[in-house]
N, CA, C and O atoms as a GROMACS GRO file, in nm:
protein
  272
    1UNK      N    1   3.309  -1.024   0.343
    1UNK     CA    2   3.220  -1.130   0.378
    1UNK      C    3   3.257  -1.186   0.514
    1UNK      O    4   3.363  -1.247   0.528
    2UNK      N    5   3.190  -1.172   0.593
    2UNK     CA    6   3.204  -1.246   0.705
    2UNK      C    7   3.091  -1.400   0.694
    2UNK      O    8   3.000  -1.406   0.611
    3UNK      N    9   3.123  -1.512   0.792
    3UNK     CA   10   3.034  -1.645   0.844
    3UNK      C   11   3.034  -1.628   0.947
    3UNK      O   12   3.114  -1.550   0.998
    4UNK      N   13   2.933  -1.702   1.024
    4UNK     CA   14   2.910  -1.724   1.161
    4UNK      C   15   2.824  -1.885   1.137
    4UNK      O   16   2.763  -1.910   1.033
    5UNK      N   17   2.833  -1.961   1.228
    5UNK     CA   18   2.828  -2.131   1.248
    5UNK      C   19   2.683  -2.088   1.413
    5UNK      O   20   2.700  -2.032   1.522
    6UNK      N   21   2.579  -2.141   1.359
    6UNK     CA   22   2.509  -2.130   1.472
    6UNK      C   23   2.435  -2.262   1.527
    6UNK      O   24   2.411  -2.362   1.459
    7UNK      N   25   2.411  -2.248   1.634
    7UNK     CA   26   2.341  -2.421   1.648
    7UNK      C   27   2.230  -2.414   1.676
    7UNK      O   28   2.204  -2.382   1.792
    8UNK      N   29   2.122  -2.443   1.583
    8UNK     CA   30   1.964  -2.440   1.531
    8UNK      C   31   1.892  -2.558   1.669
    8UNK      O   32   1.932  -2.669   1.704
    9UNK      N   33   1.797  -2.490   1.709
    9UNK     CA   34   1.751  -2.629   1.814
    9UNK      C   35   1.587  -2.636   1.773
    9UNK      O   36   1.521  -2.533   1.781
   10UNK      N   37   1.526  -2.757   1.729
   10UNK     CA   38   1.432  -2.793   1.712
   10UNK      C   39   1.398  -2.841   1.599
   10UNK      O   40   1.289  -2.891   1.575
   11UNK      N   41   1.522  -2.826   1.495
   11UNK     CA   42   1.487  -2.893   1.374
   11UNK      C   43   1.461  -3.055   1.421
   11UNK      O   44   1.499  -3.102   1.528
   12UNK      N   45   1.369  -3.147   1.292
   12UNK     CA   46   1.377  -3.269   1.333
   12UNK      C   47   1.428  -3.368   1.154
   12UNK      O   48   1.485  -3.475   1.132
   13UNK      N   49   1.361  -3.250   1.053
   13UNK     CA   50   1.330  -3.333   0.960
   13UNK      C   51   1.385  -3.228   0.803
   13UNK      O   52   1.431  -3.114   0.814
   14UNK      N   53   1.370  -3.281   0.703
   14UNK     CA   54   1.408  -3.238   0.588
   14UNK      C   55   1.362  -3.095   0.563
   14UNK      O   56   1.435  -3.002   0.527
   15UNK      N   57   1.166  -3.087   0.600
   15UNK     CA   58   1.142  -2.983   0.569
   15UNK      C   59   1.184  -2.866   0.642
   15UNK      O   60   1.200  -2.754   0.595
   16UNK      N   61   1.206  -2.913   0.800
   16UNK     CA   62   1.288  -2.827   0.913
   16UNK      C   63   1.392  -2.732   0.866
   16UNK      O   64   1.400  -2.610   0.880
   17UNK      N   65   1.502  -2.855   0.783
   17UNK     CA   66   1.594  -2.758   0.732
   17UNK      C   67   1.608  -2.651   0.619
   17UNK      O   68   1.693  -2.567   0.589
   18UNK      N   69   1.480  -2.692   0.567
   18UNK     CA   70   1.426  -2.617   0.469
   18UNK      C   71   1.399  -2.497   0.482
   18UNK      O   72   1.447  -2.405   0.416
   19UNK      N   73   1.296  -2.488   0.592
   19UNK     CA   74   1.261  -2.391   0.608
   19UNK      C   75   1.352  -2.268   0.687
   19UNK      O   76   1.329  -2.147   0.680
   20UNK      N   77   1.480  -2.348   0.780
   20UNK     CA   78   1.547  -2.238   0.829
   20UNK      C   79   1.640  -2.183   0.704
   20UNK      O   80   1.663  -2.063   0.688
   21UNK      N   81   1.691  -2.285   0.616
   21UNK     CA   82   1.771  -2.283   0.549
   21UNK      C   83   1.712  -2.126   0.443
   21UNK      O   84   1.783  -2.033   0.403
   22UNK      N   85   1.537  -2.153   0.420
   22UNK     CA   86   1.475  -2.010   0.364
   22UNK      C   87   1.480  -1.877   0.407
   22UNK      O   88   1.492  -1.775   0.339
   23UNK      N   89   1.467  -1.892   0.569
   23UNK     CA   90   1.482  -1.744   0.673
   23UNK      C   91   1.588  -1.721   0.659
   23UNK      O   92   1.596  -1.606   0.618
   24UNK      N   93   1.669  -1.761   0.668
   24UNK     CA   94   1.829  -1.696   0.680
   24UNK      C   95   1.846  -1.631   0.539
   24UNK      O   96   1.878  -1.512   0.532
   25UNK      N   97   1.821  -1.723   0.404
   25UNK     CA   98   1.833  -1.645   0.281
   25UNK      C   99   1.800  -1.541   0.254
   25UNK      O  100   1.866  -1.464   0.184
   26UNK      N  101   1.641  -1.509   0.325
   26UNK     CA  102   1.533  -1.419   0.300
   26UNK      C  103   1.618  -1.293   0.395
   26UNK      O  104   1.559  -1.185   0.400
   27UNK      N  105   1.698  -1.299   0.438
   27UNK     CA  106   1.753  -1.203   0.507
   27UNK      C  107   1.830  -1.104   0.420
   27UNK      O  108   1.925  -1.156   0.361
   28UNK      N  109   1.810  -0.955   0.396
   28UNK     CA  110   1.905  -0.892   0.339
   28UNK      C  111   2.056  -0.836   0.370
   28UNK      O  112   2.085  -0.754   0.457
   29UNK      N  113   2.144  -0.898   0.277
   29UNK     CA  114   2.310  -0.916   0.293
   29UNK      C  115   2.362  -1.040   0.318
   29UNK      O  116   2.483  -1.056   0.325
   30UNK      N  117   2.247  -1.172   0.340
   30UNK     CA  118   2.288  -1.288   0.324
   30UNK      C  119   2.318  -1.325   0.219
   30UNK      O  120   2.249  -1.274   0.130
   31UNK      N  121   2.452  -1.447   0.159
   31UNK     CA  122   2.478  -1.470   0.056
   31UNK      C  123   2.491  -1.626   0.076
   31UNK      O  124   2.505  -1.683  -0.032
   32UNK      N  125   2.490  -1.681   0.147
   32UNK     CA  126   2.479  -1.799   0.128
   32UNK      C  127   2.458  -1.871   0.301
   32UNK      O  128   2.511  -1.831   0.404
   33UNK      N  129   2.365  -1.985   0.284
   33UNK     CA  130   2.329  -2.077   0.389
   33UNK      C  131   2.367  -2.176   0.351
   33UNK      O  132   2.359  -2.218   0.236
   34UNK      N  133   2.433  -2.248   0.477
   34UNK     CA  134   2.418  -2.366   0.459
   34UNK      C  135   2.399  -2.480   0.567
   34UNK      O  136   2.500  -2.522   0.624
   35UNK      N  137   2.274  -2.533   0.598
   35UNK     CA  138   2.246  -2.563   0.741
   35UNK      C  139   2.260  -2.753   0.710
   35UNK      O  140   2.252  -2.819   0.606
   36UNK      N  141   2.282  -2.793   0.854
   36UNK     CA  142   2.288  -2.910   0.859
   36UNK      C  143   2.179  -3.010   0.985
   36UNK      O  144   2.169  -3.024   1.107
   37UNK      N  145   2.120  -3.056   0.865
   37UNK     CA  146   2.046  -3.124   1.041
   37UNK      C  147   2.093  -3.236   1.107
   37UNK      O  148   2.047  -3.262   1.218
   38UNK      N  149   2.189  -3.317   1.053
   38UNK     CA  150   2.284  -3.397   1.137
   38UNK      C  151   2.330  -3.307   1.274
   38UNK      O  152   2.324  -3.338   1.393
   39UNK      N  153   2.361  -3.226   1.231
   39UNK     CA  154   2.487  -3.121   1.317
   39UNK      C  155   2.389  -3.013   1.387
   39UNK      O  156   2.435  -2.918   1.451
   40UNK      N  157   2.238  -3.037   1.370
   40UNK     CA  158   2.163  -2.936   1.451
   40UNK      C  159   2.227  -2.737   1.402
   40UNK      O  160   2.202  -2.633   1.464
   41UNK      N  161   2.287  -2.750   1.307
   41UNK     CA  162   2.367  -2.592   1.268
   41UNK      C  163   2.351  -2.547   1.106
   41UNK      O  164   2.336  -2.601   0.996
   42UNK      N  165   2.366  -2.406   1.168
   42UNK     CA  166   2.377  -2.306   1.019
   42UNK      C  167   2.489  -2.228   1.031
   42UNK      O  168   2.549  -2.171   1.122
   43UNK      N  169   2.501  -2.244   0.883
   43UNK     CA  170   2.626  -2.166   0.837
   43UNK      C  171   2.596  -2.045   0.776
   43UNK      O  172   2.527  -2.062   0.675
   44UNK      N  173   2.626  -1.918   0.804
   44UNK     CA  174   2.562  -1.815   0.724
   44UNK      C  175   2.657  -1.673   0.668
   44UNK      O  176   2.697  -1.578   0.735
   45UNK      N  177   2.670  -1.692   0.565
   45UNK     CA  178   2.785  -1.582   0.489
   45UNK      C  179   2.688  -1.466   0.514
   45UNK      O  180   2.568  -1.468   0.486
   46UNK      N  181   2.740  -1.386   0.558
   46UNK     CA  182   2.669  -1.208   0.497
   46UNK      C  183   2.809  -1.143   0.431
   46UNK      O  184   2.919  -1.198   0.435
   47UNK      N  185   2.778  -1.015   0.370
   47UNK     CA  186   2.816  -0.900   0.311
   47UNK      C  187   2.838  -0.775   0.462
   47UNK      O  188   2.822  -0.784   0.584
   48UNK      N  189   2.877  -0.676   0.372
   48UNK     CA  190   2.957  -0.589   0.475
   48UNK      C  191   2.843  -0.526   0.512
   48UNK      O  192   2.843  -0.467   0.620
   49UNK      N  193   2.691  -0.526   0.409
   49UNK     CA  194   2.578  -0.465   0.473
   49UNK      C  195   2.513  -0.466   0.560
   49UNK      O  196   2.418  -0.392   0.585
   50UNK      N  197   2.576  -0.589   0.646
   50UNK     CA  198   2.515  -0.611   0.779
   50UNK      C  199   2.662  -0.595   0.848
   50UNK      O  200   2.777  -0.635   0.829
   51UNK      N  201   2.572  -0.491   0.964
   51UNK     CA  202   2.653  -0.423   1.050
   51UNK      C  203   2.706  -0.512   1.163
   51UNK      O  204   2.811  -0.500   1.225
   52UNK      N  205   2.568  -0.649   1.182
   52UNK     CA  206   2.573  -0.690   1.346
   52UNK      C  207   2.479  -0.804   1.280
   52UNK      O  208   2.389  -0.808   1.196
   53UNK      N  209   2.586  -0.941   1.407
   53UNK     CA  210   2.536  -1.083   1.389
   53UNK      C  211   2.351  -1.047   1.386
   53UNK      O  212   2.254  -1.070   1.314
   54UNK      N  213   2.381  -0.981   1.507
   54UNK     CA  214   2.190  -1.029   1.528
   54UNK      C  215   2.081  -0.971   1.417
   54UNK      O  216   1.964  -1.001   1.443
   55UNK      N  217   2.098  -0.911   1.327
   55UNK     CA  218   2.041  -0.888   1.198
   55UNK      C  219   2.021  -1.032   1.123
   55UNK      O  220   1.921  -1.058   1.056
   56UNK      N  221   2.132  -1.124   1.143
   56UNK     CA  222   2.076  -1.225   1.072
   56UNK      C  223   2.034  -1.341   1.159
   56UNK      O  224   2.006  -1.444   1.097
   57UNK      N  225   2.027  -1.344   1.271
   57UNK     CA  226   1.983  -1.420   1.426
   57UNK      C  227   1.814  -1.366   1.379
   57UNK      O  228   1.724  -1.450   1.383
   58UNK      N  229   1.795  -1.279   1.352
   58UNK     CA  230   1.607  -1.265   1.390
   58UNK      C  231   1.580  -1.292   1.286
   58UNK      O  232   1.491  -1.220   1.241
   59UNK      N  233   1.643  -1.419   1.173
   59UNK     CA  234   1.546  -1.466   1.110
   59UNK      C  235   1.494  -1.601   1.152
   59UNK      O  236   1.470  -1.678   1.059
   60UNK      N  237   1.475  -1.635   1.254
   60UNK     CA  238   1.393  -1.728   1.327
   60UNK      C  239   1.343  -1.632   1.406
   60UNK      O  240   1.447  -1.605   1.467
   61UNK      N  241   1.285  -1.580   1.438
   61UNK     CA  242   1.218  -1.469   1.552
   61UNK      C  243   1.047  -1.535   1.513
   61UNK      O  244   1.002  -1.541   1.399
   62UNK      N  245   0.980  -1.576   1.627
   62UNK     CA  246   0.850  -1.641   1.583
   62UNK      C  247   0.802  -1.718   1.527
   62UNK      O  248   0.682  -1.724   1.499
   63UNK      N  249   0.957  -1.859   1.477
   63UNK     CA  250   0.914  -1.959   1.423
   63UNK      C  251   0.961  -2.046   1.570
   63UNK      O  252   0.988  -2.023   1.688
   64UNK      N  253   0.951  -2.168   1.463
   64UNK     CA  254   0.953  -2.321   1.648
   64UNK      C  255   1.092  -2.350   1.656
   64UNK      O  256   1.117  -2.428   1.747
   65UNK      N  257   1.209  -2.304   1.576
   65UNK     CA  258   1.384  -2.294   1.600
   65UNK      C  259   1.388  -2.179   1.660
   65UNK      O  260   1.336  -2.068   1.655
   66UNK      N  261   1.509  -2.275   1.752
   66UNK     CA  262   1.577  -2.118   1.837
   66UNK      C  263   1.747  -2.183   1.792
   66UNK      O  264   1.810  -2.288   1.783
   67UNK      N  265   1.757  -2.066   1.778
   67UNK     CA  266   1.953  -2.054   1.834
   67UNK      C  267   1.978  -2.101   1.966
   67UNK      O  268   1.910  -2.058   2.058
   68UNK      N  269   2.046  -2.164   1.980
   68UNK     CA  270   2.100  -2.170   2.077
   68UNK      C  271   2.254  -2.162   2.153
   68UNK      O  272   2.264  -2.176   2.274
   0.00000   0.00000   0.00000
């Protein structure tokens, strides 16, 4: 299991974190999120099935959050 700590830009509100908090899940080899909108960040466990961070980076790809 690896984490990586990313800093989400554009959340504002509950459902904000909601919804990133869903993309990242919806990702296969993610095992756990956990985002904060105080802290503008996500926390994101994967499995060894992901080879490379950016597999789980393009689950904001075409929504209104970016990484930053």
């Amino acid at each position: 299991m690896k984490t990586i700590q990313l800093q989400i830009e554009g959340m504002s509100c509950g459902h904000c974190k909601k919804h990133v908090e869903d993309a990242f899940a919806a990702k296969d080899g993610v095992s756990s999120v956990t985002v904060s909108l105080e802290e503008g960040s996500a926390a994101i466990t994967f499995d060894e099935n992901v080879t490379h961070e950016s597999q789980v980076k393009t689950a904001l790809n075409g929504s209104t959050y970016s990484i930053v």
